[in-house]
PDB file of N, CA, C and O in Angstrom:
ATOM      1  N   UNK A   1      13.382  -7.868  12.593  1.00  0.00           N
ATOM      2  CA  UNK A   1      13.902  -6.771  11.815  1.00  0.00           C
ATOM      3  C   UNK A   1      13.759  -5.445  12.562  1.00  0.00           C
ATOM      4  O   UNK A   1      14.750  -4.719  12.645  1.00  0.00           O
ATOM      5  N   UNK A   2      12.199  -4.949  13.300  1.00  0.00           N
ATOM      6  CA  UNK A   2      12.366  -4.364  14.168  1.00  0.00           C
ATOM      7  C   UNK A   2      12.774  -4.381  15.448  1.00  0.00           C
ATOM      8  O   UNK A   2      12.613  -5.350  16.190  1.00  0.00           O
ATOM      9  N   UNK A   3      13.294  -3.369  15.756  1.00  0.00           N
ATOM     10  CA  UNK A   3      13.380  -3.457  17.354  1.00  0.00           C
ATOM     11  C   UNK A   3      12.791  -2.617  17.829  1.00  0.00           C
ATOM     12  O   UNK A   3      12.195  -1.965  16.972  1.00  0.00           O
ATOM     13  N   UNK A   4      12.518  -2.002  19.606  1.00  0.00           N
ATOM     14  CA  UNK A   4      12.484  -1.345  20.101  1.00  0.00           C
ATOM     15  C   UNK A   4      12.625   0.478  19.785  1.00  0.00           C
ATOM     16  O   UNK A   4      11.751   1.328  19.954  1.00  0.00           O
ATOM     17  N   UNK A   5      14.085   0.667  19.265  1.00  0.00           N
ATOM     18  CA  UNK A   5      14.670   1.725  18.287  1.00  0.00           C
ATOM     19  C   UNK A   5      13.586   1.782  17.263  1.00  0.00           C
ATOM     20  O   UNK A   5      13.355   2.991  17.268  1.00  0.00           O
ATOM     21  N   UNK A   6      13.057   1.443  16.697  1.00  0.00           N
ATOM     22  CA  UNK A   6      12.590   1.248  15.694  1.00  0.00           C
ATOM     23  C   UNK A   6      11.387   1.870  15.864  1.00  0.00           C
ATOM     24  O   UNK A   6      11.062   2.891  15.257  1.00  0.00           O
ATOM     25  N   UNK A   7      10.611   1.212  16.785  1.00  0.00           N
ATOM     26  CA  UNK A   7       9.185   1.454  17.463  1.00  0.00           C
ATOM     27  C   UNK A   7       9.056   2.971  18.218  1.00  0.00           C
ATOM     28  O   UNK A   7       7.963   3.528  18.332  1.00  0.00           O
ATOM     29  N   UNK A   8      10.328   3.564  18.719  1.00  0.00           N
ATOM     30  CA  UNK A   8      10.538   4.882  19.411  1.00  0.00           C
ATOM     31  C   UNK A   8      10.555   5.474  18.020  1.00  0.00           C
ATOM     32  O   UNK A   8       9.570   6.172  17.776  1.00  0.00           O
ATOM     33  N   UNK A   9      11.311   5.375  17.201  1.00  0.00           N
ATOM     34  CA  UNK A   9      11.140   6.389  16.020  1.00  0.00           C
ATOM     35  C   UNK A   9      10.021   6.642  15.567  1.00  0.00           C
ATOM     36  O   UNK A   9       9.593   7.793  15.484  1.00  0.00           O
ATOM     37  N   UNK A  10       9.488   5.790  15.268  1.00  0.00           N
ATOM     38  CA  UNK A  10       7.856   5.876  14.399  1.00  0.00           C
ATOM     39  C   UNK A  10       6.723   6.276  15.618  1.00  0.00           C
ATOM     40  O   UNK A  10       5.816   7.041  15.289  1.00  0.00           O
ATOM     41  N   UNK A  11       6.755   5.900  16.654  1.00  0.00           N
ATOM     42  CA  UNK A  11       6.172   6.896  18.171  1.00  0.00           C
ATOM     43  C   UNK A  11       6.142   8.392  17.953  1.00  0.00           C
ATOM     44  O   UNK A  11       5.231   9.213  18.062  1.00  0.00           O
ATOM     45  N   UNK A  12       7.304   8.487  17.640  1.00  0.00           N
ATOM     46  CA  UNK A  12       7.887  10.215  17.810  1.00  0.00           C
ATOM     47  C   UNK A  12       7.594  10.594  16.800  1.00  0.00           C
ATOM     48  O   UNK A  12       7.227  11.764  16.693  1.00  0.00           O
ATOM     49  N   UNK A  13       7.644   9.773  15.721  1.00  0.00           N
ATOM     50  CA  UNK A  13       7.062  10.962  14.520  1.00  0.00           C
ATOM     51  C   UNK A  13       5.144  10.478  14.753  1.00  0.00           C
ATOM     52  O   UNK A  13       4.458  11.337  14.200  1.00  0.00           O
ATOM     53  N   UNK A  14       4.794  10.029  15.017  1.00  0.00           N
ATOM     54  CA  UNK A  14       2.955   9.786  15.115  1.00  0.00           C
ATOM     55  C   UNK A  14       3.132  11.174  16.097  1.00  0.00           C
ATOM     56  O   UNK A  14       2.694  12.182  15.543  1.00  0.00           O
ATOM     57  N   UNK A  15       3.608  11.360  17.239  1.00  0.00           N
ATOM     58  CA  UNK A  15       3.311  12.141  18.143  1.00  0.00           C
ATOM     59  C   UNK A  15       3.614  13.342  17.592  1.00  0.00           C
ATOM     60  O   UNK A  15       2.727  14.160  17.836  1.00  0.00           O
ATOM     61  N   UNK A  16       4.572  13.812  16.900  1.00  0.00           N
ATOM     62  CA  UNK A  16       4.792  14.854  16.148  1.00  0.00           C
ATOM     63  C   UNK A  16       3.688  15.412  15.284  1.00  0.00           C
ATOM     64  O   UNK A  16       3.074  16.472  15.409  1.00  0.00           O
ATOM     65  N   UNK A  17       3.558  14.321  14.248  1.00  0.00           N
ATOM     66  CA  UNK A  17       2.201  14.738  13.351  1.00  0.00           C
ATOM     67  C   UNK A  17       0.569  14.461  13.791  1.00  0.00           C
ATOM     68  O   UNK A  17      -0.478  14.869  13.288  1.00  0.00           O
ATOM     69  N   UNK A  18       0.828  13.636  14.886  1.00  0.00           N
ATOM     70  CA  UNK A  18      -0.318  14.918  15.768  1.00  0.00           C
ATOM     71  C   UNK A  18      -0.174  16.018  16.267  1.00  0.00           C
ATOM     72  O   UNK A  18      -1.134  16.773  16.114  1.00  0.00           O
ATOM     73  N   UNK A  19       0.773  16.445  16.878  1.00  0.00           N
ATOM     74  CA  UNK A  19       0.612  17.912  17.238  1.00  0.00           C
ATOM     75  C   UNK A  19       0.567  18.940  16.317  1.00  0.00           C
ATOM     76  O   UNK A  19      -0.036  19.990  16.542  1.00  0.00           O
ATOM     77  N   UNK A  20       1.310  18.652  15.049  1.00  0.00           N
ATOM     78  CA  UNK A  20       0.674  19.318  13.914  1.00  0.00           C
ATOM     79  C   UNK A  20       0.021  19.560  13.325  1.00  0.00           C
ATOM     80  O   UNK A  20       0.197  20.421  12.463  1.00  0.00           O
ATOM     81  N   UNK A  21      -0.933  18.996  13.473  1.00  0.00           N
ATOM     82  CA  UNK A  21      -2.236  18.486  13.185  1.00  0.00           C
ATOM     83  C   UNK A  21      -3.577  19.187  13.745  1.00  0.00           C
ATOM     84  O   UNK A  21      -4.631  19.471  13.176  1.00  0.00           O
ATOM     85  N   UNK A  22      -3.088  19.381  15.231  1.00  0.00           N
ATOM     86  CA  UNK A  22      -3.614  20.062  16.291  1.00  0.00           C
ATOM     87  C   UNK A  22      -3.414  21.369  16.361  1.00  0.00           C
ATOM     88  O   UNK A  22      -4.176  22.134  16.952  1.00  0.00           O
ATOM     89  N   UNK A  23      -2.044  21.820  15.572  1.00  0.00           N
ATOM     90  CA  UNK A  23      -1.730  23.149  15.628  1.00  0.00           C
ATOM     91  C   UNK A  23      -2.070  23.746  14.670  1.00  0.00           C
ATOM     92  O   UNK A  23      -1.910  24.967  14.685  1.00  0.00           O
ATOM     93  N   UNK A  24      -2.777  22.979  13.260  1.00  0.00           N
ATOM     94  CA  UNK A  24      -2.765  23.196  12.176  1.00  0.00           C
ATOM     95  C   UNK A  24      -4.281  23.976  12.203  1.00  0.00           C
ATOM     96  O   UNK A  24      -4.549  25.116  11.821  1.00  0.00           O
ATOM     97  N   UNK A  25      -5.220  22.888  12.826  1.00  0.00           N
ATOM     98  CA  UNK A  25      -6.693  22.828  13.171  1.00  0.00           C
ATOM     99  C   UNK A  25      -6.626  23.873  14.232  1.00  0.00           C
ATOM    100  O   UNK A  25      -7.843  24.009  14.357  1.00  0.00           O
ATOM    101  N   UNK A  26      -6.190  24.600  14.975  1.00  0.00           N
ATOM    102  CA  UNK A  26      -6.202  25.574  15.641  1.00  0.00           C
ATOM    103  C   UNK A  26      -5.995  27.105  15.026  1.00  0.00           C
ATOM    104  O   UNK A  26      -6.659  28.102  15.309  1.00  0.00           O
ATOM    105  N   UNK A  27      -4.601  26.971  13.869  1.00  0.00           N
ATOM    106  CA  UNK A  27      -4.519  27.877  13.395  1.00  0.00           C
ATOM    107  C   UNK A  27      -5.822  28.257  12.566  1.00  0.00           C
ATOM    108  O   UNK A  27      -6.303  29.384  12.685  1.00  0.00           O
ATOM    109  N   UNK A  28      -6.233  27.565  11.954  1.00  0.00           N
ATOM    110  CA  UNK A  28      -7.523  27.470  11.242  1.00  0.00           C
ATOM    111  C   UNK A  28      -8.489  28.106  11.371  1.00  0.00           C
ATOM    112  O   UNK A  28      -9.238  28.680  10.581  1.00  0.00           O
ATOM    113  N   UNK A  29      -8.433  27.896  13.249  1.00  0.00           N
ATOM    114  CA  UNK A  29     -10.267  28.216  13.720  1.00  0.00           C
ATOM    115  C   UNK A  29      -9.737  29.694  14.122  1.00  0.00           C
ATOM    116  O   UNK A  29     -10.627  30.522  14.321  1.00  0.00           O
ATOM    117  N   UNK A  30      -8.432  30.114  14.261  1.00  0.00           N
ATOM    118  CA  UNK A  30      -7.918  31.546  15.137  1.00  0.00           C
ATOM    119  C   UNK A  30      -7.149  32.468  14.158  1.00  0.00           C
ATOM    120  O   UNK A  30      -7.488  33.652  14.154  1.00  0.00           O
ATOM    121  N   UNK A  31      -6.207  32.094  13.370  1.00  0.00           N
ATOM    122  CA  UNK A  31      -5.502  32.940  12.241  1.00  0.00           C
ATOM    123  C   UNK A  31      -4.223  33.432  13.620  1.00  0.00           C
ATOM    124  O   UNK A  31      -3.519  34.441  13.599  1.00  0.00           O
ATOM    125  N   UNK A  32      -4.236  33.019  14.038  1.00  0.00           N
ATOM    126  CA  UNK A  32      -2.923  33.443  15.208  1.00  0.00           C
ATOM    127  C   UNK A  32      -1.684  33.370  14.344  1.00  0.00           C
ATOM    128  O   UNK A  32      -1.861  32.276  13.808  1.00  0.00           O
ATOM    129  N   UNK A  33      -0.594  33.815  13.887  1.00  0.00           N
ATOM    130  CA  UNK A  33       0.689  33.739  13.369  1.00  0.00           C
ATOM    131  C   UNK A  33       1.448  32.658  14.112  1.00  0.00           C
ATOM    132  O   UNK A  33       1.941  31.688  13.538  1.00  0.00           O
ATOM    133  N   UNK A  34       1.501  32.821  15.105  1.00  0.00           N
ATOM    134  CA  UNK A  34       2.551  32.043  16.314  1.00  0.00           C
ATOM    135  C   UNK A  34       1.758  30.381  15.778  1.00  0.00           C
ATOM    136  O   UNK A  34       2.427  29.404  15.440  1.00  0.00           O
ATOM    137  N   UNK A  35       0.499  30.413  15.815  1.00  0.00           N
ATOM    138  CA  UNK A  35       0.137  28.629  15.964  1.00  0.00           C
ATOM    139  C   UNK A  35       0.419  28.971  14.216  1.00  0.00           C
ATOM    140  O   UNK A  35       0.330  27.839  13.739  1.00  0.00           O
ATOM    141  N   UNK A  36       0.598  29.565  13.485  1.00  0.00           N
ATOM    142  CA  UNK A  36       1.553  28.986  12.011  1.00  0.00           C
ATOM    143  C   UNK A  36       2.588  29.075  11.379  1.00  0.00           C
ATOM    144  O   UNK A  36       2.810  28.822  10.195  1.00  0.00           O
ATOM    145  N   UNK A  37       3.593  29.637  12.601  1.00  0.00           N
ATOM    146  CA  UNK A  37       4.829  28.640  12.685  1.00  0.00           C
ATOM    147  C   UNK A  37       5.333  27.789  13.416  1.00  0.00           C
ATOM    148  O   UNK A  37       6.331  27.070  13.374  1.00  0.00           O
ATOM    149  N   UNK A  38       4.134  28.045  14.408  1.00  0.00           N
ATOM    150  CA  UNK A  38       4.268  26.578  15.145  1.00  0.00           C
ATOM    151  C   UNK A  38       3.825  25.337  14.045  1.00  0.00           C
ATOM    152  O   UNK A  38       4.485  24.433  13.533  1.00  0.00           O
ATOM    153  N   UNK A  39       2.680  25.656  13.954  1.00  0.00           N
ATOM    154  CA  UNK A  39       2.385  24.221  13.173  1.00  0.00           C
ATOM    155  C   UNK A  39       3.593  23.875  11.697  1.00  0.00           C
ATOM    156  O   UNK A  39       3.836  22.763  11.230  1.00  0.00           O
ATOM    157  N   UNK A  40       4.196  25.271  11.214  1.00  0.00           N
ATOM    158  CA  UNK A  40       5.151  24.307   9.933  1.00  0.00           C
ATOM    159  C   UNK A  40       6.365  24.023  10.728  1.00  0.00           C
ATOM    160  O   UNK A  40       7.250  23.386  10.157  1.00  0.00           O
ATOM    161  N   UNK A  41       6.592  24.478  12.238  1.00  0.00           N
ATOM    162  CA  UNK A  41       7.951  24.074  12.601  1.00  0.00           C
ATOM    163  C   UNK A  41       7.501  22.173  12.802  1.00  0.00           C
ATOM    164  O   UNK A  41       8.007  21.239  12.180  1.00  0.00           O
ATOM    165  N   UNK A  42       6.354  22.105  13.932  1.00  0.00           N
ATOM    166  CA  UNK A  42       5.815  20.895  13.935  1.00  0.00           C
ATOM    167  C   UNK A  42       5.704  19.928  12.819  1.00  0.00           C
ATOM    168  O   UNK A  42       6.123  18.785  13.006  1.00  0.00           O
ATOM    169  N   UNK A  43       5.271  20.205  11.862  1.00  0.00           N
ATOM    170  CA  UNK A  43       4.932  20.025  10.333  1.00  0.00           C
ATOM    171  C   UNK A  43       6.352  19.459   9.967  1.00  0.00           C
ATOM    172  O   UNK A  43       6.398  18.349   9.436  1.00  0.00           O
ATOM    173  N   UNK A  44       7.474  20.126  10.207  1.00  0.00           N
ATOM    174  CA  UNK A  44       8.755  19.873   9.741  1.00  0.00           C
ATOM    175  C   UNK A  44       9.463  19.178  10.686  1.00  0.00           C
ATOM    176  O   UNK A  44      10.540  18.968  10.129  1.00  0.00           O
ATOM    177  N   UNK A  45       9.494  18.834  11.466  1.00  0.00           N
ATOM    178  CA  UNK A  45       9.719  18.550  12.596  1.00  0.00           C
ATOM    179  C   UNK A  45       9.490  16.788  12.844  1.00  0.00           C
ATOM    180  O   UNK A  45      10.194  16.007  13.483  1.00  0.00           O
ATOM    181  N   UNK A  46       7.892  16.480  11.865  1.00  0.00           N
ATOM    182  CA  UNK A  46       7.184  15.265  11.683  1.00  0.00           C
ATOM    183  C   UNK A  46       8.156  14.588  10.501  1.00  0.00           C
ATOM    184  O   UNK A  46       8.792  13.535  10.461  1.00  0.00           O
ATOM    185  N   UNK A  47       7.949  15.818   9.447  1.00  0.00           N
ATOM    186  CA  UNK A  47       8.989  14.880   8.187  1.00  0.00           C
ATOM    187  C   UNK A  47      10.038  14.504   8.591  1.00  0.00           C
ATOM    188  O   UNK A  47      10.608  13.507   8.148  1.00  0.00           O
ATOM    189  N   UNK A  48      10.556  15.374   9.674  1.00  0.00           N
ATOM    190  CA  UNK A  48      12.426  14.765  10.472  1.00  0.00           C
ATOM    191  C   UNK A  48      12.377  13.483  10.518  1.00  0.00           C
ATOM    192  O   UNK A  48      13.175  12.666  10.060  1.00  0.00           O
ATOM    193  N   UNK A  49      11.183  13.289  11.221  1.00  0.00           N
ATOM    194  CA  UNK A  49      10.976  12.331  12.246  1.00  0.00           C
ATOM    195  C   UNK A  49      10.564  10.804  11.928  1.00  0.00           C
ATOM    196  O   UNK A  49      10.552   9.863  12.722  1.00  0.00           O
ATOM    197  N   UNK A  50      10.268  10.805  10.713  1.00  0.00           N
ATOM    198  CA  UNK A  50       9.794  10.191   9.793  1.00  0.00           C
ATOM    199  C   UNK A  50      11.016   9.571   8.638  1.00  0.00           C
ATOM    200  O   UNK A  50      11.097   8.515   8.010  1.00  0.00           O
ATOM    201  N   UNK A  51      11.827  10.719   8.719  1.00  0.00           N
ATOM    202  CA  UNK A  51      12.976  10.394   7.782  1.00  0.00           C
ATOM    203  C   UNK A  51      14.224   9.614   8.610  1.00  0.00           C
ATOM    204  O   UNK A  51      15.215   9.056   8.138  1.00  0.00           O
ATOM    205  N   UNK A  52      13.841   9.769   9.925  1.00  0.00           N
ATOM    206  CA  UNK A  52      14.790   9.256  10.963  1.00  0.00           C
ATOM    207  C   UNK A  52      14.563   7.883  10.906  1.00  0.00           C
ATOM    208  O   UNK A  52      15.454   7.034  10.881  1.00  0.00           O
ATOM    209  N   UNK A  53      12.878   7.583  10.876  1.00  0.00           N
ATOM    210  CA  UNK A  53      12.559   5.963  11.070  1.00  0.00           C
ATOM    211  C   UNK A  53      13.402   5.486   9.487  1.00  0.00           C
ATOM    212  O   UNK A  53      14.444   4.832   9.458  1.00  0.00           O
ATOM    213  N   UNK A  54      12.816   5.888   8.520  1.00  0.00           N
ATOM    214  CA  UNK A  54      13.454   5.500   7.374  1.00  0.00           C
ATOM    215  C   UNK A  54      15.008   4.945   7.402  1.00  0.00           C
ATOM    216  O   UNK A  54      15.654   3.906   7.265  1.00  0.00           O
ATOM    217  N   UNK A  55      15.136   6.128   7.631  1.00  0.00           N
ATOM    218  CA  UNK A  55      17.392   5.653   7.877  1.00  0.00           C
ATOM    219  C   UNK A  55      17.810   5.186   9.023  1.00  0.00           C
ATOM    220  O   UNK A  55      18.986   4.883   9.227  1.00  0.00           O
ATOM    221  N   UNK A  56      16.898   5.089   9.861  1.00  0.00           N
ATOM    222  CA  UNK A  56      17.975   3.928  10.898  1.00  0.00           C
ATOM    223  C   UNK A  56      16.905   2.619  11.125  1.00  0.00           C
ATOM    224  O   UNK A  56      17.248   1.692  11.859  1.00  0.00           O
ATOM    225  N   UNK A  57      16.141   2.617  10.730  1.00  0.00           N
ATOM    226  CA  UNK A  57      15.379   1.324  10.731  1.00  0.00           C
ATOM    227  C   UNK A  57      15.127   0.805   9.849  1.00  0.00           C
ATOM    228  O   UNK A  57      15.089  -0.420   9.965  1.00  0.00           O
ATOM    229  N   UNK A  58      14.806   1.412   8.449  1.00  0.00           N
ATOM    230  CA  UNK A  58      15.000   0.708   6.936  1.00  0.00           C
ATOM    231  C   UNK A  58      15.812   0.286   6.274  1.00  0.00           C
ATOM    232  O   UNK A  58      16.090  -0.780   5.725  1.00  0.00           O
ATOM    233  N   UNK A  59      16.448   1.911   6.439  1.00  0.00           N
ATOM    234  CA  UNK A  59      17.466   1.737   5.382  1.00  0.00           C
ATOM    235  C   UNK A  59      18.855   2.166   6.409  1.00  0.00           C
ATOM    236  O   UNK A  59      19.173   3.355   6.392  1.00  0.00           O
ATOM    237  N   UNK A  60      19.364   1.570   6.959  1.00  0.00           N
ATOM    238  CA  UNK A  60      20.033   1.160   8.365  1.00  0.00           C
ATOM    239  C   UNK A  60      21.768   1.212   7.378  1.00  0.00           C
ATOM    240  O   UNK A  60      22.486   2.183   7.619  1.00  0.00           O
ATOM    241  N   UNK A  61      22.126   0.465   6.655  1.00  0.00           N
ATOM    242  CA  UNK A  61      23.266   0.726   5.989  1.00  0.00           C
ATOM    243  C   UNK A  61      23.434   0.946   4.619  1.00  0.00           C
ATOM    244  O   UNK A  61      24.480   1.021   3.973  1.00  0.00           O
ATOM    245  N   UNK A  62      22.103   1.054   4.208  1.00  0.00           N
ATOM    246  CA  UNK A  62      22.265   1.766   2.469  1.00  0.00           C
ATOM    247  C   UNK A  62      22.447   2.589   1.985  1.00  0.00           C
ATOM    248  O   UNK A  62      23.206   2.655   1.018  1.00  0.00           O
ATOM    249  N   UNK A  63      21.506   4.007   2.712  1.00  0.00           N
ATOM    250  CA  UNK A  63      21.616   5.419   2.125  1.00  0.00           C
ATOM    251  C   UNK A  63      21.837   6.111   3.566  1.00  0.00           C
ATOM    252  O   UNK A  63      21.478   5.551   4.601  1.00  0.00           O
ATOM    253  N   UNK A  64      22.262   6.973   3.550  1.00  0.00           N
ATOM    254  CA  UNK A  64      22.492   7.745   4.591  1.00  0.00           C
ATOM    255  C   UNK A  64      21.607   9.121   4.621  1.00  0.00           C
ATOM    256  O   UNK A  64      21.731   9.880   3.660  1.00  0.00           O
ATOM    257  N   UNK A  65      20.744   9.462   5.654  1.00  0.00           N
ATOM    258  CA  UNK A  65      20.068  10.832   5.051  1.00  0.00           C
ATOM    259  C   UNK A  65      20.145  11.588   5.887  1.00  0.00           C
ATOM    260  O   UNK A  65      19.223  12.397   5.999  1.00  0.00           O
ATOM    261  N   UNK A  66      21.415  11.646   6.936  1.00  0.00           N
ATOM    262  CA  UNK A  66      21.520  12.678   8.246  1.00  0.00           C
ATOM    263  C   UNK A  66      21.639  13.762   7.575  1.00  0.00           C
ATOM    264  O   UNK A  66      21.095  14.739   8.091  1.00  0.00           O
ATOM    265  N   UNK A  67      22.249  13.949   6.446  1.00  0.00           N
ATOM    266  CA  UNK A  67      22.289  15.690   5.842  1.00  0.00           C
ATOM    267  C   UNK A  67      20.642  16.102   5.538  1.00  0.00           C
ATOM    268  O   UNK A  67      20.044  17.164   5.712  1.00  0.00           O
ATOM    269  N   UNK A  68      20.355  15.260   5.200  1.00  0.00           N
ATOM    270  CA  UNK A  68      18.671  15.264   4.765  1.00  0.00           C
ATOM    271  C   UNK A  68      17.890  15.789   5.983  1.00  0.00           C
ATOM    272  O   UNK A  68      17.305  16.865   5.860  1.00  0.00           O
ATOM    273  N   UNK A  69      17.819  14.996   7.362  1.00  0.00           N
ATOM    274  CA  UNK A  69      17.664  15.050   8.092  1.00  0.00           C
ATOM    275  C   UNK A  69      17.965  16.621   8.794  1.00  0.00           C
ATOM    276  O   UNK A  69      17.098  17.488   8.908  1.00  0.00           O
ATOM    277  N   UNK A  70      19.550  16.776   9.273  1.00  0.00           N
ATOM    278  CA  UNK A  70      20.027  17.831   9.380  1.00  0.00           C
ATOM    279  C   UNK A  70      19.270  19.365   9.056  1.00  0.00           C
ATOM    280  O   UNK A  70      18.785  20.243   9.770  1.00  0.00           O
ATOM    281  N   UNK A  71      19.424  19.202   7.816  1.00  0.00           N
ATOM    282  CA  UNK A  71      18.393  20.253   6.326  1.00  0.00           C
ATOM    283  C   UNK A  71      17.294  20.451   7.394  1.00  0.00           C
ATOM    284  O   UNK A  71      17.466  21.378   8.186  1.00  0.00           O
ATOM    285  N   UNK A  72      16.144  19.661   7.515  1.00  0.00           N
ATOM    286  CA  UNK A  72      15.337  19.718   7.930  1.00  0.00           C
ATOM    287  C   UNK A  72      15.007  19.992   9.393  1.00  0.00           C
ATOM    288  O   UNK A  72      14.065  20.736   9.665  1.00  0.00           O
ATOM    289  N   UNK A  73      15.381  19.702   9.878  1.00  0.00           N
ATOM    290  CA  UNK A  73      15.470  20.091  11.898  1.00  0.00           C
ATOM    291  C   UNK A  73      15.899  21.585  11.510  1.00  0.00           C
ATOM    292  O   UNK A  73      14.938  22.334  11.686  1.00  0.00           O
ATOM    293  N   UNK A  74      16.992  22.237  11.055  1.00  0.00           N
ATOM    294  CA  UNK A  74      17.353  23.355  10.984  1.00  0.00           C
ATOM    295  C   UNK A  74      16.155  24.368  10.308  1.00  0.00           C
ATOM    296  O   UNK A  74      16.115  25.583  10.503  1.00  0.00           O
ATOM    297  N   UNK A  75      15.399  23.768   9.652  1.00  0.00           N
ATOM    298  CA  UNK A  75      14.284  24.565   8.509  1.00  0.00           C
ATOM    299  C   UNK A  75      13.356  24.852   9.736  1.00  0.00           C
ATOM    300  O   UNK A  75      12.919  25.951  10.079  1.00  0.00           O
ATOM    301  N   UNK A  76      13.089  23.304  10.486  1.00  0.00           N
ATOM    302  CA  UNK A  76      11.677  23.699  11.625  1.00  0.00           C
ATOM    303  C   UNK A  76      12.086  24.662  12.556  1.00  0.00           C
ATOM    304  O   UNK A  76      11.437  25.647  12.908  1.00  0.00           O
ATOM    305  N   UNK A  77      14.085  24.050  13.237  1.00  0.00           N
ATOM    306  CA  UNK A  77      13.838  25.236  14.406  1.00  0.00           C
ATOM    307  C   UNK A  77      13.801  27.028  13.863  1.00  0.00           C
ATOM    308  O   UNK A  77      13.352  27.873  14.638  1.00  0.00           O
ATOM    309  N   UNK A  78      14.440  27.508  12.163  1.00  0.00           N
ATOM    310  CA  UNK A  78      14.705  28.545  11.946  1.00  0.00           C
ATOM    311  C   UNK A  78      13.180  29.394  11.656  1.00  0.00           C
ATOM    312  O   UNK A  78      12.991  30.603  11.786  1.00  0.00           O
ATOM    313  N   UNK A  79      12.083  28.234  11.181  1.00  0.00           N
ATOM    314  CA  UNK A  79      10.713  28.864  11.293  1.00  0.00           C
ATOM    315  C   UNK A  79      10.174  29.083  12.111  1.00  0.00           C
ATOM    316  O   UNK A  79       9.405  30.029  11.941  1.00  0.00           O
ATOM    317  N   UNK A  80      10.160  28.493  13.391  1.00  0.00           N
ATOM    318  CA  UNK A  80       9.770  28.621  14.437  1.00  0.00           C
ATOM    319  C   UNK A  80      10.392  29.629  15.672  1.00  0.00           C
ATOM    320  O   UNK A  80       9.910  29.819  16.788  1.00  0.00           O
ATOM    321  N   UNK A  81      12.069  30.408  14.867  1.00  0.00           N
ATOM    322  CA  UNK A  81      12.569  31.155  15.425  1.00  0.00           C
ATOM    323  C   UNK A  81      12.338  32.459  14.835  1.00  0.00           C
ATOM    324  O   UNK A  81      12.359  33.494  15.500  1.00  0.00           O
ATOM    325  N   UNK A  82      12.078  32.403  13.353  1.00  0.00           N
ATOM    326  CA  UNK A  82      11.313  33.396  12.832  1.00  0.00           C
ATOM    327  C   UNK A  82       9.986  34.065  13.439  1.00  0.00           C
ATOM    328  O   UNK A  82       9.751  35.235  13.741  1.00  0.00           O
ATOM    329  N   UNK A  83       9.381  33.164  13.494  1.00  0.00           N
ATOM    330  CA  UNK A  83       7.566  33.483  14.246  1.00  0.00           C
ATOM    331  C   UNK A  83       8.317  33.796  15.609  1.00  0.00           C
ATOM    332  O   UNK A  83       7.755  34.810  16.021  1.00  0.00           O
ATOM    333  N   UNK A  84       9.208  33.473  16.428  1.00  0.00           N
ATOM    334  CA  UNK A  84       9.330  34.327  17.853  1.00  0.00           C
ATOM    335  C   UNK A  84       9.566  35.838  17.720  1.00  0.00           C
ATOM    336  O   UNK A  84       9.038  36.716  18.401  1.00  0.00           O
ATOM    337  N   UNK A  85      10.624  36.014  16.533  1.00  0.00           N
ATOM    338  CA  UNK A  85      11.215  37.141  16.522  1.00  0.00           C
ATOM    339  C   UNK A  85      10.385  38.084  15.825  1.00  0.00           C
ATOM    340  O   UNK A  85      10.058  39.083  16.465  1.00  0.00           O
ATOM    341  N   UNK A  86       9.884  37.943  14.364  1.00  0.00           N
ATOM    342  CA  UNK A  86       9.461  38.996  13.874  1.00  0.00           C
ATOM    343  C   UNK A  86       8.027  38.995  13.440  1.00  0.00           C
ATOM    344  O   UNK A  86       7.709  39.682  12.469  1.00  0.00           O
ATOM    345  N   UNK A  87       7.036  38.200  14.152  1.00  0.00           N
ATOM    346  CA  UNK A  87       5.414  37.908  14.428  1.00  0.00           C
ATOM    347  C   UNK A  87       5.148  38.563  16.285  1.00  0.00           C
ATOM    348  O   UNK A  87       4.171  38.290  16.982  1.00  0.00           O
ATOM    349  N   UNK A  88       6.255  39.382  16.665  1.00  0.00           N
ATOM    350  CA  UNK A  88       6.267  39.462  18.371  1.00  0.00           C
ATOM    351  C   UNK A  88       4.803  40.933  17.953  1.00  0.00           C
ATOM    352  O   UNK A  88       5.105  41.937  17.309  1.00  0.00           O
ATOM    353  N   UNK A  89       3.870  40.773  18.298  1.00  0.00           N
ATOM    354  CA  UNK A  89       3.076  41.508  18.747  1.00  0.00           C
ATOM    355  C   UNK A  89       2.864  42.314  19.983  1.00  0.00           C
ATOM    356  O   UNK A  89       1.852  43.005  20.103  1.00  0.00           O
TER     357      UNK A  89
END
């Protein structure tokens, strides 16, 4: 049922929500702005990634959730373009 595809998706989102994780626990110990929109772009970035394994490895021809998906990649990169632009110290 799985394949390969399958195993890269769920990789990429573990690796994702560790780095969020990492960015989260950093923001924590520092209060830095930049590591907290890094960490909700990361943060959002994991749910993508996660919703990706779902629809092409679960649910492969039932529901479709690229708009879902879509939604979301656009939310992480626009937070994370926010914190460049108007957190610039």
């Amino acid at each position: 049922m799985f394949g390969w595809a399958a195993a890269v998706y769920f990789l990429c989102f573990l690796a994702s929500a560790g780095c969020s994780w990492l960015l989260v626990r950093s923001y924590v110990n520092s209060r830095t702005k930049l590591l907290l929109w890094s960490a909700i772009c990361f943060i959002l970035l994991a749910l993508n990634n996660f919703f990706l394994f779902i629809d092409l490895a679960l649910l492969p021809t039932m529901i479709d959730l690229s708009l879902l998906r879509l939604a979301i990649g656009l939310s992480a990169v626009s937070a994370l373009l926010y914190g460049f632009i108007w957190e610039l110290d």
